[in-house]
Residue, then its C-alpha position, 0 to 999 in steps of 0.5 A: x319151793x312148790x306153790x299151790x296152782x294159783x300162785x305159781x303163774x305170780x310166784x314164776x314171775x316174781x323168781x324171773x325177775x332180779x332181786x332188786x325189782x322182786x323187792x319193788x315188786x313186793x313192796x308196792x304189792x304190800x303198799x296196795x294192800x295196805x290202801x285197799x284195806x284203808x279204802x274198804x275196812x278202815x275208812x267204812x269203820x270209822x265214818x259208821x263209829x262217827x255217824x254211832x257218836x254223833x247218834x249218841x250225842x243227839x240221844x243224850x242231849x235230848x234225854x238231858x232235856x227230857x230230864x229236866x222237863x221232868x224236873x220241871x213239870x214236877x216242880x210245876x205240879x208241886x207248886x199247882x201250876x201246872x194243871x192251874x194257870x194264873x187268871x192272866x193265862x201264866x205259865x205259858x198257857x191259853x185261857x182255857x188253861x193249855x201251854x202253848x206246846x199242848x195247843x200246838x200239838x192238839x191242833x195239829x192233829x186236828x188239822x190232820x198233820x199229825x201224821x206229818x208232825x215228827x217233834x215238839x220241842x219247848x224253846x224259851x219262855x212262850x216259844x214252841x219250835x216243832x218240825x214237820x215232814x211232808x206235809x201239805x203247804x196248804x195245810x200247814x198255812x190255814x193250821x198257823x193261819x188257825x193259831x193266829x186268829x183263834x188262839x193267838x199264837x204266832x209264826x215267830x219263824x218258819x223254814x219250808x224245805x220242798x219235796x218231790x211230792x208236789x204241794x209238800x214241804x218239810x217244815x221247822x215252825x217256832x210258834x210265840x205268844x206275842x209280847x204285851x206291851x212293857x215286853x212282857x210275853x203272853x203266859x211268861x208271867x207266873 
């Protein structure tokens, strides 16, 4: 048999050895191959299809609840409460009317941490979790320092995560208006 230039220097060796040795020769060859096409084709392929699952898993749990916040807010608005809250501040809003998840958002930017706030997320009756990335510790400090004293609002819970930049953080806040007395919680009340 004729083999093409770059195969006969393999092809001659392989037809010097004895027919047993060709046989472990080839196999193990095919064993090779079979390992470099699981270490670069497979493996690969299936870490991205599990990162895409996990992608899909996240997007669909966050429509989910953009669905029923949709929900929410047209009921709220069919009852008038959404644009009315009670005389007590109800419906989880300050006495100007404002959920604690808009006041959160509105002074964040006014603070200038917009740029720095990557999401807002109601959490429960009163709470508001949002999530900062670089952003400044001192920044973020006076902006919930700000919410106490003027508006009442309160870190339940903060995780602060350092960056390379130094002064900067990544930040995970729940924001909560403080129970009353008998455990009601400020704006709960409808």
């Amino acid at each position: 048999m004729r083999w093409p230039g770059w195969l006969s220097w393999p092809a001659r060796g392989l037809a010097s050895l004895a027919p047993r040795e060709r046989r472990v020769v080839v196999g193990g060859g095919l064993v090779l191959v079979a390992l470099l096409v699981e270490m670069w084709v497979i493996e690969p392929g299936l870490e991205w299809l599990e990162g895409r699952r996990r992608v899909v898993a996240e997007k669909s749990a966050t429509l989910a609840w953009m669905k029923n916040a949709a929900q929410e807010v047209t009921r709220l608005k069919a009852a008038g409460l959404a644009s009315q809250p009670s005389a007590a501040g109800g419906n989880g809003a300050t006495g100007g009317g404002e959920s604690l998840l808009a006041l959160a958002d509105r002074t964040a930017r006014e603070r200038g941490l917009g740029g720095a706030l990557r999401r807002v997320e109601p959490e429960g009756s009163g709470r508001v979790r949002l999530w900062f990335e670089k952003v400044t510790f001192e920044g973020l400090m006076g902006w919930l320092s700000e919410l106490d004293s003027r508006h009442g609002a309160r870190a339940e819970n903060i995780t602060l995560d350092r960056e390379e930049s130094p002064g900067q953080v990544s930040s995970r806040v729940v924001l909560a208006w403080p129970e009353r007395p008998g455990g009601q919680v400020r704006g709960a009340e409808r």
